[in-house]
N, C-alpha and C positions, 0 to 999 in steps of 0.2 A: 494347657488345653489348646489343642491345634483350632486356627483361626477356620473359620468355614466361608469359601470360594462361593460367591455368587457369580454365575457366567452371565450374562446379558448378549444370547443370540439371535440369528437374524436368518431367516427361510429365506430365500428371495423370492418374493413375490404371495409368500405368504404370510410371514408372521413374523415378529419380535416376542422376545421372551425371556426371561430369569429360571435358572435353575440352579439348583447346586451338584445337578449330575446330569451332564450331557448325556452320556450315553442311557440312562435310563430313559430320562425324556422326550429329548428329541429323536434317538438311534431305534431306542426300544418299543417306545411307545407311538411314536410320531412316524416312523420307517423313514426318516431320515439318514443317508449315509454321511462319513466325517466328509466327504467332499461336496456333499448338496445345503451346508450350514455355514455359519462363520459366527465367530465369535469377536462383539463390538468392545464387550468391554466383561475386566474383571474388579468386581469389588468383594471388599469383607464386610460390609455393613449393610444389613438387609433394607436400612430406610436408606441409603444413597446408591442402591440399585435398584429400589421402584422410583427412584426420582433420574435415572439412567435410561432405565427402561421406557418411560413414559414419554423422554425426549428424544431417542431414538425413535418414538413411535412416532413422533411429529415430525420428525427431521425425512423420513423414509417415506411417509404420506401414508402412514397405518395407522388404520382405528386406535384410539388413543384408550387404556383401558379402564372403565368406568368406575373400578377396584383396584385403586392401587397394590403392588406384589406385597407391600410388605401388612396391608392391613387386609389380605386374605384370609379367611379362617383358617385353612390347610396350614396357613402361614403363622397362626399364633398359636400350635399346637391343640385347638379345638379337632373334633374326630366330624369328617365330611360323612354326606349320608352314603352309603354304600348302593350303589345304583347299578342296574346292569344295563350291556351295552351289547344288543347284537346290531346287525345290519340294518335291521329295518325299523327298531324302538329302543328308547330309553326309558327302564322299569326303574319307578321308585317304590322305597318298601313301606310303603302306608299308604293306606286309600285315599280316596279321592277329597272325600271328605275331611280331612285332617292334612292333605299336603302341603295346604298353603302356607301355615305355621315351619314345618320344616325347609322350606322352601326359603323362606324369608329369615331362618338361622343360620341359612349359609349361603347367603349373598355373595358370589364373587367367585362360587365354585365352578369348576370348569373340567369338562369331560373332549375325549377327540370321540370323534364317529366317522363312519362312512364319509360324511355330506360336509365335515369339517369341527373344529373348533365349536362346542357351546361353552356358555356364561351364564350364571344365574345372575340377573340383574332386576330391581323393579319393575319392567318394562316384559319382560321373557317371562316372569312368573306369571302378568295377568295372559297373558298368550298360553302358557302351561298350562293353568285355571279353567280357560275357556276351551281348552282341545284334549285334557287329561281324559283317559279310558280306564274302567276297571277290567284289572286283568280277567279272564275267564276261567284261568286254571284256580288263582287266588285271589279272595276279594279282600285282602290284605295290601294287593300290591295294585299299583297303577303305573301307567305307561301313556308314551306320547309317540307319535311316531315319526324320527330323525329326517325324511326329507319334507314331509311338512316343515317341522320345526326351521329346517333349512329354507323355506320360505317366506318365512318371517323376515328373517334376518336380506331377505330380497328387496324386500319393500319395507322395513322399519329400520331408525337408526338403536340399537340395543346397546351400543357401546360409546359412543363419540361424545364425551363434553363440551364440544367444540363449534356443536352443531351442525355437522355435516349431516346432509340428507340424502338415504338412498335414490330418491324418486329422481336426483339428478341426473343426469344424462349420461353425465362425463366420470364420475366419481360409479354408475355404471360400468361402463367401457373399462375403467382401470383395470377390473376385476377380470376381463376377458370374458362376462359374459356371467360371471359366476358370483355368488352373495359373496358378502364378506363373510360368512361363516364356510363355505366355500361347497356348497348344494348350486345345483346347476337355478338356472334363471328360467321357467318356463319361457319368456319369448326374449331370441338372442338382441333383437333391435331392442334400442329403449323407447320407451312408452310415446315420446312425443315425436317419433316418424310412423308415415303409414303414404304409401303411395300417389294419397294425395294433398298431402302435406309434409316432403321432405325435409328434416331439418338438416341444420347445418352441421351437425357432428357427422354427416356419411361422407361430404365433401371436404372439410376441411381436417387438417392432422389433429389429430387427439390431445391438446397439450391441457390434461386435468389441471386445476389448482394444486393438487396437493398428491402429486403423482408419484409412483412407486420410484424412488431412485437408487441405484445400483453401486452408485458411487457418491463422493461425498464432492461437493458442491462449492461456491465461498460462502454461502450464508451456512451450511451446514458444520463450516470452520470456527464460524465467527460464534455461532451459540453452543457449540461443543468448548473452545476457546473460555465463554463466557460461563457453562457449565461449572468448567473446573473451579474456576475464580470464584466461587460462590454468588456470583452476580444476579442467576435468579432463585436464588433462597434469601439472598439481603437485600436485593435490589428493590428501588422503589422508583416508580411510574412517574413523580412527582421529579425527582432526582436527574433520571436519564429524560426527561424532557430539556431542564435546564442546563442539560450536559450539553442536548440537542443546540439550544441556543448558543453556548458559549462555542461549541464548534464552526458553526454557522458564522458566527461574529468573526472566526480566525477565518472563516474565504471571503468574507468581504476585507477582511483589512490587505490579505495576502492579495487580493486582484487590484487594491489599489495600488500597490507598491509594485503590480504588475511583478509577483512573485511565482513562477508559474508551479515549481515545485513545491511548494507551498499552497498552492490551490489545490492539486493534486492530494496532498497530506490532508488539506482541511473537505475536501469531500470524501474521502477514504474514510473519515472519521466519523461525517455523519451519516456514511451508511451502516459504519457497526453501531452507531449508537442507536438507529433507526431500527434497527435488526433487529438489537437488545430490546427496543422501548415496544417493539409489534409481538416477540416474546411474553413481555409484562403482560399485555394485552389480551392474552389469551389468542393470539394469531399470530401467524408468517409475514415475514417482508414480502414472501411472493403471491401472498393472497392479497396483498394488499397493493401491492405494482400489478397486480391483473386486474384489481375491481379499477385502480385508477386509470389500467388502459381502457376497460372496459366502459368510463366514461368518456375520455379523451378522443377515444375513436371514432364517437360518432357524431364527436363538436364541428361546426360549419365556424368560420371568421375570419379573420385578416388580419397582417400584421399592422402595426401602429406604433411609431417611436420603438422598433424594436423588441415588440413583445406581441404574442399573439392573441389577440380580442376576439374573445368568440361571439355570436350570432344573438 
């Protein structure tokens, strides 16, 4: 039996995703051509490309998805509901009155539209629930309608376990304006400027936490790196802390012996292991070097014996 190809590709600026057939997917369905995609990675085993997929989707600064690939219904051979999809609604085939149940048996199902990428997630159904229409022609079938729906996803987080929150400003701006389900934003500025109270995302450069990136990075080496190794499937939080220590312990001994290559070595180390242990954590090293500049920056003090005392 021929081995079946999982692709783990990458839209830039749109999306990350699993297929086992490009061009149906992404070419056919998505109108993506082979030069507007790239493909990050290939696996045969559908639980080690939603564990691929889900850290490319961290690594890149994309919604991380709330349904992993491989525990998708589509995914375990269960039958999705058969939904229709023009431009301006998505009709499902049972009323209004009965949706929710169907709705809630295929958690994880995912349709494209106009206005972008939907999810059926806990969070999308009560939004479904509360905006479902009975069709007119048949009162068999209900419908929602796609740039609404695209408005949800403006102002709610429907996907991110990670807790990122649309209402940010900056995690806005990524998107150029547009949800993450990719429906336009009724108003381009983010919520917290208004003329007489400019904030500071219009003046200063845009640098998101957790921004689209195009290319791969050194922390994006170092957890791909760590990926392979099984490091965050066995790894444990307890472990790479005390790793953290014994590293740490090798720049003090190397700065006494005035080792300087060796300092060098022993801080190189505790940023992979730092990398791995904010991984563990459910977060980035660079969320975590921005929250710390993010305090650092606005500390007043003076130095003292060589170390800086703050205020």
């Amino acid at each position: 039996m021929k081995d079946i190809t999982y692709y783990i590709y990458h839209i830039p600026g749109k999306k990350i995703g699993v297929t086992t057939n490009l061009k149906s997917r992404v070419e056919d369905q998505q109108g993506y051509g082979p030069g507007e995609y790239e493909i990050l990675a290939r696996r045969h085993d559908i639980s080690e490309a939603a564990k691929y997929e889900v850290i490319y989707q961290r690594l890149y600064g994309y919604p991380v998805d709330i349904i992993p690939y491989d525990k998708l219904n589509c995914n375990k051979n269960k039958l999705n509901m058969k939904i229709n999809i023009t431009e301006q609604t998505t009709t499902f085939p049972c009323p209004a009155n009965k949706l929710k149940g169907q709705l809630m048996d295929n958690i994880g199902m995912k349709w494209m539209t106009e206005h972008g990428e939907f999810i059926i997630t806990p969070a999308t159904v009560r939004w479904i629930m509360k905006n479902i229409k009975t069709s007119m022609f048949n009162e068999q079938r209900s419908y929602v309608y796609n740039k609404a729906f695209a408005r949800f996803y403006d102002n709610n987080n429907a996907f991110d376990l990670l807790g990122g929150n649309l209402e940010d400003v900056h995690m806005r701006d990524q998107y150029n304006g547009r949800t993450i389900a990719g429906g336009m934003s009724e108003q381009r500025e983010p919520q917290c400027c208004d003329e007489n109270n400019p904030c500071a995302c219009k003046s200063e450069p845009q640098f998101s936490k957790r921004k689209i990136m195009n290319q791969y990075n050194q922390f994006d080496l170092i957890r791909a790196w760590a990926m392979d190794r099984g490091l965050y499937d066995k790894g444990d939080i307890k472990t790479q802390t005390l790793k953290l220590m014994e590293e740490a312990g090798e720049i003090c001994k190397a700065t006494l012996k005035e080792d300087h290559d060796e300092v060098i070595d022993g801080i190189g180390d505790c940023v992979v292991v730092l990398t791995n242990l904010a991984y563990l954590n459910g977060v980035t090293i660079e969320d975590c070097i921005q929250a710390a500049y993010d305090v650092i920056s606005k500390r007043t003090g003076k130095m003292v014996n060589g170390t800086f005392k703050k205020d």
